[in-house]
C-alpha positions in Angstrom: 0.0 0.0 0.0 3.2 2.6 0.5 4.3 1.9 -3.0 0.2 3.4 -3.9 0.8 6.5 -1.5 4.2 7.0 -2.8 3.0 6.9 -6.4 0.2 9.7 -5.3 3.0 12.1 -3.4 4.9 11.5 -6.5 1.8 12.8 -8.8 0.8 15.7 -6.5 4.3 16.9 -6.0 4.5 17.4 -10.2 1.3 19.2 -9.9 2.3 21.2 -7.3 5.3 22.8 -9.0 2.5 24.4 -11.8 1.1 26.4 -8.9 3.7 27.5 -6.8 3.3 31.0 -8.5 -0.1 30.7 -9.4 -2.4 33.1 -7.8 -6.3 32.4 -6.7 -7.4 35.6 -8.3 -6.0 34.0 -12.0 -7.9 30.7 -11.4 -11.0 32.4 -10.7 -14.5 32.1 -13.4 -17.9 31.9 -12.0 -18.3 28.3 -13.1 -16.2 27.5 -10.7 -18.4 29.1 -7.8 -21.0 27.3 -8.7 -19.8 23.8 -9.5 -17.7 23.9 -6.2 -19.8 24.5 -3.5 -21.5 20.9 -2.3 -24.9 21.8 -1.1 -26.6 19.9 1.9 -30.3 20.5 3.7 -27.9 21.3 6.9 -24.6 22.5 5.1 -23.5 24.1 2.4 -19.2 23.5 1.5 -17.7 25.9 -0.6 -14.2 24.9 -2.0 -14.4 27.7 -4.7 -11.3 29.2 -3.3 -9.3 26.8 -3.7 -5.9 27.1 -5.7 -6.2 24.2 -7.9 -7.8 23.8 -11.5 -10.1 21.4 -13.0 -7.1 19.0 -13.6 -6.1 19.0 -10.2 -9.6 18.4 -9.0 -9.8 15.0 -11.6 -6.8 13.8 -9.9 -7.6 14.1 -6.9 -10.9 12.5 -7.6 -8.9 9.4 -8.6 -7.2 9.1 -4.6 -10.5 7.5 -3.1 -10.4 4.7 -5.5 -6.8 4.0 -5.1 -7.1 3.8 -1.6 -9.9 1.4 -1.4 -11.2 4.0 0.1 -15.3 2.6 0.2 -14.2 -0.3 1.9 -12.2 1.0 4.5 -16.1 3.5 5.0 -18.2 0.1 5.1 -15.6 -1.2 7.8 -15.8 1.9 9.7 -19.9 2.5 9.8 -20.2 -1.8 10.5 -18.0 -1.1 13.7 -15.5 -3.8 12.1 -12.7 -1.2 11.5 -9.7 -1.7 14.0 -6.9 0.3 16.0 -4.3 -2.3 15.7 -1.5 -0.8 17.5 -4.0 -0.6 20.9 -5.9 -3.6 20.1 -9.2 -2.3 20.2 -12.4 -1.9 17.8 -13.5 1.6 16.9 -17.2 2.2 17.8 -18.0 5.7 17.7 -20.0 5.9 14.7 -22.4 3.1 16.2 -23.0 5.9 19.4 -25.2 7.6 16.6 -27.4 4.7 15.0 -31.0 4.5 15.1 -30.9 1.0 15.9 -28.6 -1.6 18.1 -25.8 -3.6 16.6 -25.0 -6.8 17.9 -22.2 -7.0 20.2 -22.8 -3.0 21.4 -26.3 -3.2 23.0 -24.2 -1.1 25.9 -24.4 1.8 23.6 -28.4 1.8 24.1 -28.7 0.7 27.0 -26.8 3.8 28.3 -28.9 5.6 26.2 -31.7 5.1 27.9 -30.0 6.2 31.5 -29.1 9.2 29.6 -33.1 9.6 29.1 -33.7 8.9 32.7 -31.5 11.2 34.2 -32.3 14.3 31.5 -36.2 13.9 32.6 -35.3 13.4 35.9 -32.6 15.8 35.8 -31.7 15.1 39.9 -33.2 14.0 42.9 -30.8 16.0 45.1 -33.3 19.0 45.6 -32.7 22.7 43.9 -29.3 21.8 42.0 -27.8 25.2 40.8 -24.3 24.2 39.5 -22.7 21.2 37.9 -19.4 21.2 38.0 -17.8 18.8 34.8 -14.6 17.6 35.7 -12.8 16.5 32.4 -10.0 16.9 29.7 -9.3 16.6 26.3 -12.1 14.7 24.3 -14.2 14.7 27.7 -14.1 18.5 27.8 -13.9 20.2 24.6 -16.9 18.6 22.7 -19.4 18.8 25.8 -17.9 21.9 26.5 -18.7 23.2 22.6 -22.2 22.0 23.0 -23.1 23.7 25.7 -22.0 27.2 24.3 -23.7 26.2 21.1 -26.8 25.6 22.8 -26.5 29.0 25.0 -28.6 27.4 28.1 -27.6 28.8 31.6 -30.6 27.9 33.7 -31.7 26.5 35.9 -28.1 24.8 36.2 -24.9 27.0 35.5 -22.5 24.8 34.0 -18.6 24.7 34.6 -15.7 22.7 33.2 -12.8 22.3 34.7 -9.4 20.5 34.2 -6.6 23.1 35.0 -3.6 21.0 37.2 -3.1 23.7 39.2 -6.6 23.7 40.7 -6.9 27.4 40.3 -9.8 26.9 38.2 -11.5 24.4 40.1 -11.0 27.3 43.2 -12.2 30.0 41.3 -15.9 27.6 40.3 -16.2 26.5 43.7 -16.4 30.4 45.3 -19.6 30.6 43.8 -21.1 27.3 44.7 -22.6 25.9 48.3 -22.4 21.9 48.5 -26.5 21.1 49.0 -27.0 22.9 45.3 -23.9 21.6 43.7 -23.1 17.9 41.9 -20.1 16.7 40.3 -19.8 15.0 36.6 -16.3 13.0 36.7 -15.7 12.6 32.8 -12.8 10.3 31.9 -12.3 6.9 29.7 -9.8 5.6 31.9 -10.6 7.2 34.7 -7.2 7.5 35.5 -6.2 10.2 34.4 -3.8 12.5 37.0 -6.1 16.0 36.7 -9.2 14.4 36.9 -7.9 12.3 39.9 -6.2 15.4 41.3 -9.5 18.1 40.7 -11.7 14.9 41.8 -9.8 15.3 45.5 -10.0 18.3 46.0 -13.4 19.0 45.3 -14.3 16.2 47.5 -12.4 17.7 50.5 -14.3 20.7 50.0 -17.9 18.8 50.4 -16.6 17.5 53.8 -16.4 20.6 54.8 -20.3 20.8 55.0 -21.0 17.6 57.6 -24.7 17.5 56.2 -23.9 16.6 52.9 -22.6 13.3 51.6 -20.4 13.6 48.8 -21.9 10.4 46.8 -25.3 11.5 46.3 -23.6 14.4 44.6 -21.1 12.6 42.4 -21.6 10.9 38.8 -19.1 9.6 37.2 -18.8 8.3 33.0 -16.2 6.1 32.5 -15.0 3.1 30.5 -13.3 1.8 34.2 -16.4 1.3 35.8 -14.3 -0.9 38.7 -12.2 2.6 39.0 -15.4 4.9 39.6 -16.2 2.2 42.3 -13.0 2.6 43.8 -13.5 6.0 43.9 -16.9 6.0 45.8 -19.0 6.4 42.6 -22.0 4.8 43.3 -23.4 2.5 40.8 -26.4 3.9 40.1 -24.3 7.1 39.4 -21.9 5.3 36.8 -22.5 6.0 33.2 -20.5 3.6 31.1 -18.8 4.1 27.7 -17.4 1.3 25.5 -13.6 1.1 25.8 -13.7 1.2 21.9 -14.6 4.6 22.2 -11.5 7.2 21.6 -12.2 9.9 24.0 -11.6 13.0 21.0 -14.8 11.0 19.5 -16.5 10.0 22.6 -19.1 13.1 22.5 -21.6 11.2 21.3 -22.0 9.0 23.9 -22.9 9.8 27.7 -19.7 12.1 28.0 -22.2 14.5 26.3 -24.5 14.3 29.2 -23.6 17.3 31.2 -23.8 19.2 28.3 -27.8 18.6 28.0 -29.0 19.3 31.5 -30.4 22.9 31.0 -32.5 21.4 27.4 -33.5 17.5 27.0 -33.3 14.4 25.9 -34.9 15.8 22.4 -32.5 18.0 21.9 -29.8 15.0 22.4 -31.7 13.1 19.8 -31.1 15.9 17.2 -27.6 16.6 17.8 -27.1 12.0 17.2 -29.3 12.5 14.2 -27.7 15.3 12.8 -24.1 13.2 13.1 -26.3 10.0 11.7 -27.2 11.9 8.7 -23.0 13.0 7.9 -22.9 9.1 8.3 -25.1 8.5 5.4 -24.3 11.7 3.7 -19.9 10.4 3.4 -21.6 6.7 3.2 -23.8 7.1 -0.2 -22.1 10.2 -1.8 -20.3 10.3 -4.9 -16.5 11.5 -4.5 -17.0 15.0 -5.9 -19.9 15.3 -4.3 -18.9 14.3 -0.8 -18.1 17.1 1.8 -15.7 15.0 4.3 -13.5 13.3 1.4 -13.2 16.6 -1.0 -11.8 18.3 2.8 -9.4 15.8 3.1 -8.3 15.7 -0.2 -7.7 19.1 -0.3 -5.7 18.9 3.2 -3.5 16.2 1.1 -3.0 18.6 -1.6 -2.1 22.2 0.2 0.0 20.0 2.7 2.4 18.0 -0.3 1.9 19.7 -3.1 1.7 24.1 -1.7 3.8 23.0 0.8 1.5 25.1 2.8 2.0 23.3 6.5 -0.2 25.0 8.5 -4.5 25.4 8.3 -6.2 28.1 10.2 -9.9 27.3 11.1 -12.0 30.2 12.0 -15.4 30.7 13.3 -17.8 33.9 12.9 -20.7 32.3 15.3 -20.3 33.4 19.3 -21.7 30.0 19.7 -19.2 28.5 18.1 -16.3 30.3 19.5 -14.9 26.5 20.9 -15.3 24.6 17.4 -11.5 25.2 17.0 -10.1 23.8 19.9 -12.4 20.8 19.4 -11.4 20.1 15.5 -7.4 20.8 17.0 -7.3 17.7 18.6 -9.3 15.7 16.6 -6.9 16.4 13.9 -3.5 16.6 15.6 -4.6 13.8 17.8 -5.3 11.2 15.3 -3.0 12.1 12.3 -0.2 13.9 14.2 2.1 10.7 13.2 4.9 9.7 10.7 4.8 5.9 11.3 2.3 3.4 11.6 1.9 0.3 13.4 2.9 -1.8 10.7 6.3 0.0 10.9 5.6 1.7 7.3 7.0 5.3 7.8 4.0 7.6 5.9 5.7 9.4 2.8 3.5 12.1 3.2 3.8 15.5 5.4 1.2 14.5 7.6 -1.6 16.6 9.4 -1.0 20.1 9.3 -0.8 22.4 12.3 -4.4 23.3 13.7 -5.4 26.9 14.5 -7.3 29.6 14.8 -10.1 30.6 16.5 -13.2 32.9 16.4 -12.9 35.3 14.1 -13.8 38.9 15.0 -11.8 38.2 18.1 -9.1 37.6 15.6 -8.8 40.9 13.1 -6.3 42.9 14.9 -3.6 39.9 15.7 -3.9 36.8 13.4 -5.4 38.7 10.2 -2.5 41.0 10.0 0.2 38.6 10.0 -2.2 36.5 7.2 -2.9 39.8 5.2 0.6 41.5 5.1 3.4 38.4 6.4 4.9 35.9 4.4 3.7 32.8 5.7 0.6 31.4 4.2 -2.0 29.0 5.4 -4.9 27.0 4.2 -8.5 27.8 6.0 -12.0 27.1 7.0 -14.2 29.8 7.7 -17.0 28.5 9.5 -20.2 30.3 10.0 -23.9 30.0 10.3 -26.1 31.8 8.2 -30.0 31.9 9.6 -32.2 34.5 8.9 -32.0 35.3 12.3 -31.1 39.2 12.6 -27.8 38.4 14.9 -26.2 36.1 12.1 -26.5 38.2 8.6 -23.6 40.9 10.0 -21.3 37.5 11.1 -21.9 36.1 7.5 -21.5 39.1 5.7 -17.7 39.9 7.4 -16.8 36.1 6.9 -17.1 36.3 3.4 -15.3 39.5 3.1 -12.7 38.5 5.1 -12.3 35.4 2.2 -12.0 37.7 -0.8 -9.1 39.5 1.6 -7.6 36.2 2.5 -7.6 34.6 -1.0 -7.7 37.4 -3.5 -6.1 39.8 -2.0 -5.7 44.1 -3.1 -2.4 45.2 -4.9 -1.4 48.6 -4.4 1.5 49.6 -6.8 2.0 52.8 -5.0 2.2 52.6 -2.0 3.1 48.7 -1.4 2.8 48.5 2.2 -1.1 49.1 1.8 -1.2 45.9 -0.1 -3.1 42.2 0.7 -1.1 39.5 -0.5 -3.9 36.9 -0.9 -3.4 33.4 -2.0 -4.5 31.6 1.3 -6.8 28.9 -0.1 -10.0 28.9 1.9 -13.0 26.8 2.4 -16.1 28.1 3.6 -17.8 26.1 6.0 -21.9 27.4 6.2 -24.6 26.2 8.6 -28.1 27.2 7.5 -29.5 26.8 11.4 -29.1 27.1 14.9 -29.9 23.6 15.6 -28.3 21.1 17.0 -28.9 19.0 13.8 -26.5 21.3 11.6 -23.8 21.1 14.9 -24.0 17.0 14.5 -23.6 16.9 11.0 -20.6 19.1 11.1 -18.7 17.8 13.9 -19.3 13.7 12.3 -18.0 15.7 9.5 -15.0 16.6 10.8 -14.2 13.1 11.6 -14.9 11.6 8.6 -12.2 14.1 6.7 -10.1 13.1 9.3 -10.2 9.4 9.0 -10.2 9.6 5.3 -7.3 11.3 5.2 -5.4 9.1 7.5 -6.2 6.7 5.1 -4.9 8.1 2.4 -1.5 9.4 4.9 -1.3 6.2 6.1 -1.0 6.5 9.2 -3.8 4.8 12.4 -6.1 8.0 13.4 -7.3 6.0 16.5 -4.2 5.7 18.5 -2.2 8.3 20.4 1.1 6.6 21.5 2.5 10.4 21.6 -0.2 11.3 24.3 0.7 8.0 26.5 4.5 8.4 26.1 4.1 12.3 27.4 2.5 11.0 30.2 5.1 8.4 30.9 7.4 11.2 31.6 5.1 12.8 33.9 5.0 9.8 35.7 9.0 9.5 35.6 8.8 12.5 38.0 5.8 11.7 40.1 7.8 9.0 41.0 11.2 10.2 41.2 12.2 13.3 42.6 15.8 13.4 40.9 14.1 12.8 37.7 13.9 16.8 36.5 16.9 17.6 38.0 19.0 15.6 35.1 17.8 17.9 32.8 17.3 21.4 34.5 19.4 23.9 36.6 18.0 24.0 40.1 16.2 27.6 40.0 13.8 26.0 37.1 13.0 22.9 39.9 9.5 23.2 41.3 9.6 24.8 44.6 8.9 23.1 47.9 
């Protein structure tokens, strides 16, 4: 299978060299707006700004093929695809079915306790705060869908992860122990913040006598014999397949805290909204199918513009942590050079993930992209309702792509010039619903698992993440450890 990918690098590498002083602005003819921009009920994907031509594009429409590509989506959507190197299934895209599949009737069955505790919210009396004590996967996509959804009562919601417990401190001020309960998010549930946060918060329930800490604490977790351990009460344990990578585990119960301000409906929608990306990358034609022209595209500013880093940038206040979230599921899964059958990936793999929300981004980011000399591929992701709040957010994101990939030339007076040339993609909701948000995000991960495909490389397996963490627990467990490698004054202080 290298010998394919190498023949592909080899093919985009030529192509590349046609374009490395080929502008945006000279490959632009309104057929082109037109006949790239893939149109959804939910989500509209324009790639019209993109610097390739229609030879390019029939290229790359060859990859998919090559790759088996249609196989490797059968395995994936059957929950018979594998992460070798960790010797577990992948099961994420069977949290979003209609129906059970054998051999994951877990998946409903939690599904229903996620039901029963949305209706009955809690039995502990007037809860005013839930405090969500994650990282990572855990925290960033429940964390997204609560800003998306813009709930803040009856329950304020807080996340918390920070080592240094100052942001655990800074929730708890406004909090009293009878109005507060306690998620504990982790797949492991071994994980040294959540243990650490998980502590401390429960020092600072004994300090009301009235209260017992258990009644107030909920834990979702692969380990369910480490939530027992704990003091988790069964009946408090939500449990989540250990098949489930944790930067794709939102769709499961780890989403729960995330919903306790709407309901169970509005759970629904957001899985149905992910189901219908499923069928939508499933039954799709190549050049019709949002995920696989994304990753394609990746491939192609990555090896052949040599363009190694892709800014992603929202204009929606309620999606102002999409980012972060689409970071790690990218850098996460394809942030590798080898693979577990010891093939080293020819390719430059993932990109560097950025960005952020836009209009927080004009004076900073947008300079250095309008007037410095490093260029980046994009996503400009908005949501255009008819709603009165969205038109003025749609109409400076699309500005903001004619400055990014056109550009202005001033002859005159150079320093008032827009270089352009940034290839964009514009990323367009048509509603606030929870629908649209599940469709995207399953969108996401589909480009991302394509395009490991096509890289090469296992987008379900983190080795980096669990050898980083070895280190830390080098000097957990040995004091001399740091000092090896840093003068004394950089030692942490006793």
């Amino acid at each position: 299978m290298n010998d394919i990918r190498h023949a592909i690098l080899k093919e985009l590498i030529s192509f590349g060299k046609d374009f490395q002083n080929t502008h945006i602005a000279d490959l632009h003819h309104q057929n082109s707006i037109e006949n790239r921009n893939i149109k959804h009920d939910l989500l509209n994907f324009d790639y019209s700004k993109q610097r390739i031509d229609d030879e390019v594009l029939d290229y790359l429409m060859q990859i998919p093929d090559l790759i088996n590509l249609q196989e490797s989506l059968a395995a994936l959507f059957s929950g018979n695809i594998l992460n070798p190197s960790e010797e577990r299934g992948v099961s994420h895209t069977l949290y979003r079915k209609k129906t059970s599949v054998d051999n994951f009737e877990l998946i409903f069955t939690e599904r229903s306790r996620v039901k029963e505790f949305l209706e009955r919210n809690t039995s502990n009396g007037p809860i005013k705060h839930l405090i969500c004590i994650s990282i990572g996967g855990s925290r960033l996509g429940p964390e997204l869908l609560y800003e998306f959804q813009s709930l803040n009562d009856p329950t304020n919601i807080h996340f918390c992860s920070s080592y240094d417990l100052f942001e655990l401190k800074d929730i708890l001020k406004n909090c009293q122990q009878t109005e507060t309960i306690v998620f504990a998010c982790s797949k492991s549930f071994e994980t040294s913040e959540i243990i650490k946060n998980l502590n401390y918060v429960k020092s600072w329930f004994s300090e009301n006598p009235k209260v017992n800490f258990q009644d107030h604490l909920f834990g979702i977790s692969s380990n369910a014999c480490a939530m027992t351990a704990f003091g988790i009460k069964e009946n408090n344990q939500f449990i989540v397949l250990d098949s489930l990578g944790g930067r794709f585990s939102l769709w499961s119960s780890i989403s729960l805290p995330a919903f306790v301000n709407s309901n169970y409906d509005s759970y629904q929608r957001f899985l149905e909204g992910a189901q219908l990306a499923d069928e939508h990358t499933s039954l799709s034609s190549w050049e019709s199918n949002i995920p696989v022209m994304m990753a394609l595209l990746s491939i192609w500013n990555t090896n052949s513009l040599d363009i190694n880093n892709h800014g992603i940038f929202t204009y929606s206040f309620r999606l102002r942590s999409l980012t972060k979230y689409i970071a790690q599921l990218a850098m996460e899964s394809n942030g590798k050079s080898v693979n577990f059958q010891l093939e080293e990936s020819p390719f430059k793999t993932t990109p560097l993930i950025w960005g952020g929300y836009g209009v927080e981004l004009q004076h900073s980011t947008f300079q250095w992209l309008m007037q410095g000399k490093t260029h980046t591929s994009c996503d400009f992701i908005g949501i255009n309702d008819k709603r009165d709040e969205s038109t003025d957010s749609q109409a400076m994101l699309l500005s903001q792509v004619v400055a990014m990939t056109y550009g202005e030339k001033n002859k005159d007076q150079p320093f008032k010039s827009i270089r352009g040339n940034n290839p964009c993609s514009i990323v367009q909701l048509n509603s606030y619903d929870l629908k649209n948000l599940g469709f995207l995000l399953a969108l996401y991960e589909h480009k991302t698992f394509i395009e490991a495909l096509i890289l090469g490389v296992d987008p379900f397996d983190q080795w980096g993440v669990q050898l980083g963490k070895k280190l830390a627990t080098n000097f957990k467990n040995n004091e001399e450890f740091l000092a090896d490698y840093f003068s004394s004054e950089f030692l942490p202080k006793s």
